[in-house]
C-alpha positions in Angstrom: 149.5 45.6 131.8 148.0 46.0 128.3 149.1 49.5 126.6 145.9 51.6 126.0 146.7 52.2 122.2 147.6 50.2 119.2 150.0 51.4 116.8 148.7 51.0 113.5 150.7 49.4 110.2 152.5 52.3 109.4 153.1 53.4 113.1 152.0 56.8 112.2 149.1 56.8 114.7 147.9 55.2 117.6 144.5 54.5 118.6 142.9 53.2 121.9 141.9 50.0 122.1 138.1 48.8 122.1 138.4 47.7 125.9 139.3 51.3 127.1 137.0 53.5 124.8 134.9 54.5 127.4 132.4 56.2 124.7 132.2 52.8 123.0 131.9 51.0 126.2 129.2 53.5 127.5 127.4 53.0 124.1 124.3 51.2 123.2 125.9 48.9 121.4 128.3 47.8 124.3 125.2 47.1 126.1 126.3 43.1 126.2 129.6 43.8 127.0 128.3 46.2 130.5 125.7 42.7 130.9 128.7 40.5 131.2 130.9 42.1 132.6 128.3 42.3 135.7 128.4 38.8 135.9 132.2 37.7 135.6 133.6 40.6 138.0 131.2 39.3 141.3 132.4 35.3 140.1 135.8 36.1 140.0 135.6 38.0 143.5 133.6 35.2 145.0 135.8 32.6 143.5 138.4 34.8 145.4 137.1 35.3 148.4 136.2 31.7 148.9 131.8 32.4 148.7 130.6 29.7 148.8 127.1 29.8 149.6 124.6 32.5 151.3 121.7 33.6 152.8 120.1 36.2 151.4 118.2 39.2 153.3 115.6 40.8 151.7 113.5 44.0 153.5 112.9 47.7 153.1 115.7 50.3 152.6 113.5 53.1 154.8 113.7 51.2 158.1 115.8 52.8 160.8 117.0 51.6 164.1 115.3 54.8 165.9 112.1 55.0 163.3 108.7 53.7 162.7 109.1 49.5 162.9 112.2 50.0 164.5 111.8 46.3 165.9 112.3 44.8 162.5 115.4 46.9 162.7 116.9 44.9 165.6 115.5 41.4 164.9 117.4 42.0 161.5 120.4 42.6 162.9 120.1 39.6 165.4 119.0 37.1 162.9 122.2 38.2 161.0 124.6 37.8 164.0 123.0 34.4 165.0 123.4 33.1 161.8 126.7 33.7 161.3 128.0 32.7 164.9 126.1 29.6 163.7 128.4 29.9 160.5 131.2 30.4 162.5 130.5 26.9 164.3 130.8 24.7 161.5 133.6 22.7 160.2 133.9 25.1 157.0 135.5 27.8 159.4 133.0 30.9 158.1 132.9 29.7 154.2 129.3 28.6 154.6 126.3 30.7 154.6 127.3 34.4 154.5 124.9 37.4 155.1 124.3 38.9 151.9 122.0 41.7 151.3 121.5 44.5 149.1 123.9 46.9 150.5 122.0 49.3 151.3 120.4 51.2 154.2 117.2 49.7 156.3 116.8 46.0 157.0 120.2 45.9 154.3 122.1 47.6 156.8 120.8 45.7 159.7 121.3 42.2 158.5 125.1 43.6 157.1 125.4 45.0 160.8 124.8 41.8 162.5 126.7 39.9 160.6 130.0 41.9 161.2 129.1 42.6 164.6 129.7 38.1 165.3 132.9 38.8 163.5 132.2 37.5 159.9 132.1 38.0 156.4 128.6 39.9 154.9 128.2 40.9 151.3 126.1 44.0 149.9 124.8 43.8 146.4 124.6 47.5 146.1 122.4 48.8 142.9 122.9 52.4 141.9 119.7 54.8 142.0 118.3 57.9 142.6 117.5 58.2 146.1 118.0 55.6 149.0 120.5 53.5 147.6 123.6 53.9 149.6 125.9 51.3 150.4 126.3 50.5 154.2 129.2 50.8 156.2 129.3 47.0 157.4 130.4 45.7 154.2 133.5 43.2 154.0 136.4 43.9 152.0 136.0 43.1 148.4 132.4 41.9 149.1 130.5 45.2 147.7 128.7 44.9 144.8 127.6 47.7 142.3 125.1 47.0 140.2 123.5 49.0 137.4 121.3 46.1 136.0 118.3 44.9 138.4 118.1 41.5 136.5 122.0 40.5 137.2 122.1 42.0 140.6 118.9 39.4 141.5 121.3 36.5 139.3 123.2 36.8 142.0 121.1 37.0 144.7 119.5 33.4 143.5 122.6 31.8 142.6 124.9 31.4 145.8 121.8 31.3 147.8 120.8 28.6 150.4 117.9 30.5 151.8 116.2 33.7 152.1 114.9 35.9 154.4 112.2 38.2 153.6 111.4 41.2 156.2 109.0 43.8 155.5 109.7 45.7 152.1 107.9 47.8 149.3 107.8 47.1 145.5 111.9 46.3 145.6 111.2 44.0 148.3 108.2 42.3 146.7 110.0 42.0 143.5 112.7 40.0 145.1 110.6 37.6 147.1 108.3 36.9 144.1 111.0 35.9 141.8 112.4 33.6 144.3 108.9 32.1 144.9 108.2 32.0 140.8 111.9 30.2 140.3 110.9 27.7 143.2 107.6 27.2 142.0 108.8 26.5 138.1 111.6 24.6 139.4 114.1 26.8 138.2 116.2 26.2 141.6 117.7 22.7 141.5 117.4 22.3 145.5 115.4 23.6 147.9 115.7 26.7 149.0 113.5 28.0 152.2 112.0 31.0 152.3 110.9 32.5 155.0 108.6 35.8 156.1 109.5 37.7 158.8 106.6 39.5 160.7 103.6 37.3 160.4 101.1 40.6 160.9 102.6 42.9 157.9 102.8 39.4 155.2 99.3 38.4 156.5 97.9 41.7 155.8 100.1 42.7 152.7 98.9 39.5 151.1 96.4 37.0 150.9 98.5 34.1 150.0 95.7 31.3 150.8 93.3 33.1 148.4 95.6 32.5 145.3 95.4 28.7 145.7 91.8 29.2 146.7 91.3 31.2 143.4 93.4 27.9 141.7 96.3 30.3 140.7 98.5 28.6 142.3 98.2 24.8 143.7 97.8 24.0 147.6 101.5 22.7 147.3 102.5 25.8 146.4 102.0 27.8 150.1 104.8 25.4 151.2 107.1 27.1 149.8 107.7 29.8 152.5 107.1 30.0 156.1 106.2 33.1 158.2 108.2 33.6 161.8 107.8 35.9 163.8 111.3 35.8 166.1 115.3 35.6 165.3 115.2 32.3 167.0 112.5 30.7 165.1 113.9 31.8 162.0 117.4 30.8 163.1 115.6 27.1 163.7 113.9 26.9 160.7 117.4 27.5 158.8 119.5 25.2 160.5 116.3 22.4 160.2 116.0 22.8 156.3 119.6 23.8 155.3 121.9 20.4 154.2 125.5 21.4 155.7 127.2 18.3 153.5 125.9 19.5 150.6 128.3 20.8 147.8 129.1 24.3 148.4 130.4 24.5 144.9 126.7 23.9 143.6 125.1 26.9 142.3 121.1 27.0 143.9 120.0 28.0 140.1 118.9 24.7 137.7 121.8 23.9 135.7 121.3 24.4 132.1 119.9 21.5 130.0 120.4 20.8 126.0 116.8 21.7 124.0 114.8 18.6 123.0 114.7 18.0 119.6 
């Protein structure tokens, strides 16, 4: 345990240490310090808990199990649950391919939900904000997240990941799924990661996907990067036909960094 003040040369005075001024650390000026630190506490936890690898469930926060859209409710929660009974299955004994959401209430809670109810591991990548934002009570041990940064709470949701699910959502929801699609489409992702839509009827009318390439603002190559189910199972399908199981779990899904040119 490091003392929380420093004697100075004459040992007249002590003073706390830079690491446990909580003014300092609070500051503007500690604002790299808060950016770091969200990154090396959720690596050293995963490096921990033995994280290997996820898939990551994206979808609105105001979904309920009794409300309005209730059925995405439930197919999120069975999606989760098959996929981690799938998990379960393989050689890795539950390592591979954990639930992880963004802690929260709606489809977050569902997908957490199902997950724990096959028995495994889920992880919640809570974010702090005013309203909506609570984490769920089917988070693992040690696997809930708080965030205060949006851009290093999605670092981790892209960097573990192996695939994601995308269930209807507003502008949080949106947000997520287009960076995926942008750091697929740049080839910011060194593998292949699926995406997939669930609810063909809410993505088909929320938007017109075919009309970008038809427009030329994105190319015809481009629509292959996600695929729209409609069903647990088909999703469950589609993940176990695109997702390598030999691969190296180690492997982060973002590019590696590479030396400027020049």
């Amino acid at each position: 345990m490091l003392p929380l003040m420093s004697e100075s040369e004459s040992g007249s005075s002590r003073q706390t240490l830079a690491y446990f001024d909580v003014d300092f650390l609070e500051s503007d000026d500690a604002r790299p310090l808060r950016i770091l630190s969200e990154y090396l506490q959720p690596l050293r936890a995963f490096r921990h808990h033995r994280v290997h690898d996820t898939i990551v469930f994206f979808g609105s926060a105001r979904l309920t199990e009794d409300g309005p859209l209730s059925d995405y409710y439930r197919q999120a929660r069975e999606l989760a649950r098959l996929v981690t009974e799938w998990s379960q299955s393989l050689h890795a004994g539950g390592d591979r391919f954990l639930v992880c959401t963004g802690g929260g209430p709606g489809i977050m809670e569902a997908a957490n939900r199902g997950a724990a109810d096959a028995g495994g591991r889920t992880i919640g990548l809570n974010i702090g904000l005013p309203h909506e934002q609570r984490p769920n009570p089917y988070l693992s041990d040690g696997l809930s997240f708080e965030f205060h940064y949006f851009f290093m709470r999605k670092l981790w949701f892209a960097y573990l990941a192996r695939a994601f699910v995308a269930f209807p959502g507003g502008f949080g929801t949106l947000d997520e799924l287009f960076e995926i699609l942008t750091l697929s489409q740049t080839r910011k992702l060194n593998r292949l990661v699926p995406v997939i839509l669930y609810g063909s009827k809410y993505w088909s009318e929320l938007v017109d996907f075919e009309s970008l390439a038809r427009h030329g603002m994105i190319d015809e190559q481009d629509l292959k990067l996600f695929s729209v189910v409609d069903s647990p199972s088909e999703a469950l399908e589609l993940l176990k036909e695109h997702l390598v199981i030999d691969q190296d779990p180690s492997t982060p899904a973002l590019a590696p960094s590479k030396r400027p040119i020049g």
